[in-house]
C-alpha positions as CSV (number, residue, x, y, z in Angstrom):
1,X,-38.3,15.4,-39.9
2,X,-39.0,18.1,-37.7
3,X,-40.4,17.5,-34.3
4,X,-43.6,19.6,-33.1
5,X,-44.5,21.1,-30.3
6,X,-47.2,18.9,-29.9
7,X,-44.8,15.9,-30.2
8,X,-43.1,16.6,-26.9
9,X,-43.6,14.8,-23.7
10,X,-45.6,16.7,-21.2
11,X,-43.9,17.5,-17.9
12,X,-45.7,14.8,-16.1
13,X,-44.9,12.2,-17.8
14,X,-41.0,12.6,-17.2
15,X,-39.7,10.1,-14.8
16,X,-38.4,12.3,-11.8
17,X,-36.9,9.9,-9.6
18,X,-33.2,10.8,-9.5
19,X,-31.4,7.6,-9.0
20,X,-32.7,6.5,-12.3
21,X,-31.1,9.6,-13.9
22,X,-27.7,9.6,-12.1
23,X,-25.5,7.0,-12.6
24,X,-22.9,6.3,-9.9
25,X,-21.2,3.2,-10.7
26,X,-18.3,4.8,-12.3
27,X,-18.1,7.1,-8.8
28,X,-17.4,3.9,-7.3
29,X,-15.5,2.8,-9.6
30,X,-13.0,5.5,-9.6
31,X,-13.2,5.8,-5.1
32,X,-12.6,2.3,-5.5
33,X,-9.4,2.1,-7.2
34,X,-8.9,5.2,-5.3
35,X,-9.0,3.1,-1.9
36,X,-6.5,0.4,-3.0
37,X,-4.1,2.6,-4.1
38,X,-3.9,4.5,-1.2
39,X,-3.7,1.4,1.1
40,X,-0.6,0.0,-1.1
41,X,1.6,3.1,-1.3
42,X,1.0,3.7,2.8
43,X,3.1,0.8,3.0
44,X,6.0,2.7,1.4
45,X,5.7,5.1,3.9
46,X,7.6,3.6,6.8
47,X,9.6,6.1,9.6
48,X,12.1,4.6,11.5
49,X,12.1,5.8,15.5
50,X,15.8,5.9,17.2
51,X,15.3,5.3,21.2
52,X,17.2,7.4,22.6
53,X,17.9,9.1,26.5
54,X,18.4,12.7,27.5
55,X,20.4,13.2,30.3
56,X,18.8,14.8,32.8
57,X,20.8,17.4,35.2
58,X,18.7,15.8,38.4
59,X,19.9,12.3,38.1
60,X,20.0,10.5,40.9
61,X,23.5,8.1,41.2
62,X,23.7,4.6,41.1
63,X,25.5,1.9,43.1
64,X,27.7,-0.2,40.8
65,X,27.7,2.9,37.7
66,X,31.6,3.2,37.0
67,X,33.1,6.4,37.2
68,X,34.2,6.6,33.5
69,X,31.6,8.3,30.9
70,X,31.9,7.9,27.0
71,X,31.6,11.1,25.2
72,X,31.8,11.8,21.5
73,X,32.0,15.7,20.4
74,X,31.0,16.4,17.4
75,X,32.8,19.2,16.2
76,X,33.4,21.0,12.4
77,X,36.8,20.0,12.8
78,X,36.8,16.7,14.3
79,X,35.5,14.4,16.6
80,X,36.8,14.1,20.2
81,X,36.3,11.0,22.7
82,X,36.1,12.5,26.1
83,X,35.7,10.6,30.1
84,X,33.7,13.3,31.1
85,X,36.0,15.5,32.5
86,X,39.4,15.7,29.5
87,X,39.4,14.9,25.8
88,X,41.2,11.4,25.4
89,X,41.2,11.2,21.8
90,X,40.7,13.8,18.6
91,X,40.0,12.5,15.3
92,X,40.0,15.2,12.7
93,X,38.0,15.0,9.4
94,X,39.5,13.4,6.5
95,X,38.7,14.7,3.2
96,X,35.7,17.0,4.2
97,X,34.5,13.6,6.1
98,X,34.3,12.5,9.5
99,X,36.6,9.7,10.1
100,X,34.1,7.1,11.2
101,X,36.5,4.0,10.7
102,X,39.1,5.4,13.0
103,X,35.7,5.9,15.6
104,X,34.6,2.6,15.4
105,X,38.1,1.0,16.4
106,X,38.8,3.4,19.1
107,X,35.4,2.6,20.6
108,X,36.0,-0.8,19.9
109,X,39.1,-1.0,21.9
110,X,37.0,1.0,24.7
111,X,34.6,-1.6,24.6
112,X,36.9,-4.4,25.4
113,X,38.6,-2.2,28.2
114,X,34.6,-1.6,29.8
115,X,32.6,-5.2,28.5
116,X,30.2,-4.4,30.9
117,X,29.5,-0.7,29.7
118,X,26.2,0.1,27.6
119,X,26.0,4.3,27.3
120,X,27.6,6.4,25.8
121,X,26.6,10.5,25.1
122,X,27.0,12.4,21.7
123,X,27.5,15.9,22.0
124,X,27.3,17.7,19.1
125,X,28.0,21.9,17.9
126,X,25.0,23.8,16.6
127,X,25.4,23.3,12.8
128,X,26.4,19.9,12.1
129,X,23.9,18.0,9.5
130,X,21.7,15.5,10.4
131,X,22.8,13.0,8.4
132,X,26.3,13.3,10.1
133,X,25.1,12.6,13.5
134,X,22.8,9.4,12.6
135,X,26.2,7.9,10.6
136,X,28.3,8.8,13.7
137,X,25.4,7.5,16.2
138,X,25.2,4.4,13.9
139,X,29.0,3.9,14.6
140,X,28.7,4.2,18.4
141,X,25.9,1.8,18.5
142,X,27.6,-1.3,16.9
143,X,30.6,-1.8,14.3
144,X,32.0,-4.4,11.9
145,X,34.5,-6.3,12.9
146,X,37.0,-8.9,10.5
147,X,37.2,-12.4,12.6
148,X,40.5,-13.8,13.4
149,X,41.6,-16.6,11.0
150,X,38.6,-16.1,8.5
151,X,37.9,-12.8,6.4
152,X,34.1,-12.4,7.3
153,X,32.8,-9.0,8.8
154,X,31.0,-9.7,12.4
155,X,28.9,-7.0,13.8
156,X,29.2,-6.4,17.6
157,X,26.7,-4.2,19.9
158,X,29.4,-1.3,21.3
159,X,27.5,1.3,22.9
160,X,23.8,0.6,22.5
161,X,22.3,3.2,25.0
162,X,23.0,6.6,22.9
163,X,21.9,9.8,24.7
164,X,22.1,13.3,22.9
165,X,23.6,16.9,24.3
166,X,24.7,20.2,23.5
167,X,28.8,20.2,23.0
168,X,30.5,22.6,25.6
């Protein structure tokens, strides 16, 4: 059948209110699912925060601070264990790595030499990666260590305080 003219609704008789015409409920909906989503994945999204010190050039000195510095160079070729004033050790890379192993036993034997000893100072050269430096700070904050008589791995506090430089 076709429709007339004169079949139409007039104008006036149109509803105009426009909350009857829109229909928002699927708007929430959607902002909805939207909201939860967002408030589980921010979970996932969790940065980890090293404390860390920066020597300062203007430090005042302290009463009962021993003489004897820890400082681990971070070269291409190596690491070196310094006292502040000479190299004591060098531990060059093995295969492309560095030797973080033969780190954790020298600083462990430090450790037992100065028990009462907490700081110790990376410096590292211009173009060594990231990841690098947090593996070797890892290994100057603590290591795993075998207990005598039984095979389990212990993990001991070494160097705690880590404080970051340029190497000379």
């Amino acid at each position: 059948m076709i429709r007339r003219y004169r079949d139409r609704p007039k104008a006036e008789s149109f509803d105009t209110d426009i909350m009857r015409v829109l229909n928002l409920i699927p708007m929430m909906d959607i902002l909805t699912v939207l909201v939860i989503f967002l408030l589980i994945t921010a979970v996932f999204t969790h940065i980890t925060i090293l404390e860390m010190s920066i020597p300062t050039q203007a430090g005042g000195s302290a009463v009962n601070v021993p003489n004897f510095s820890i400082e681990v160079i971070v070269r291409k070729a190596g690491l070196e264990i310094a006292n502040g004033s000479t190299v004591e050790a060098a531990i060059p890379q093995k295969d492309g790595k560095y030797d973080l192993e033969l780190l954790s036993k020298m600083l462990t034997r430090l450790k037992a030499q100065y028990p009462e000893k907490e700081d110790a100072t990376v410096l590292v050269e211009p173009d060594i990666q990231y990841d690098y430096l947090i593996q070797i700070m890892d290994a100057i904050r603590g290591a795993d260590v075998r207990e005598e008589g039984s095979g389990e791995m212990k993990k001991i506090v070494l160097f705690p305080k880590v404080a970051m430089g340029d190497a000379p």
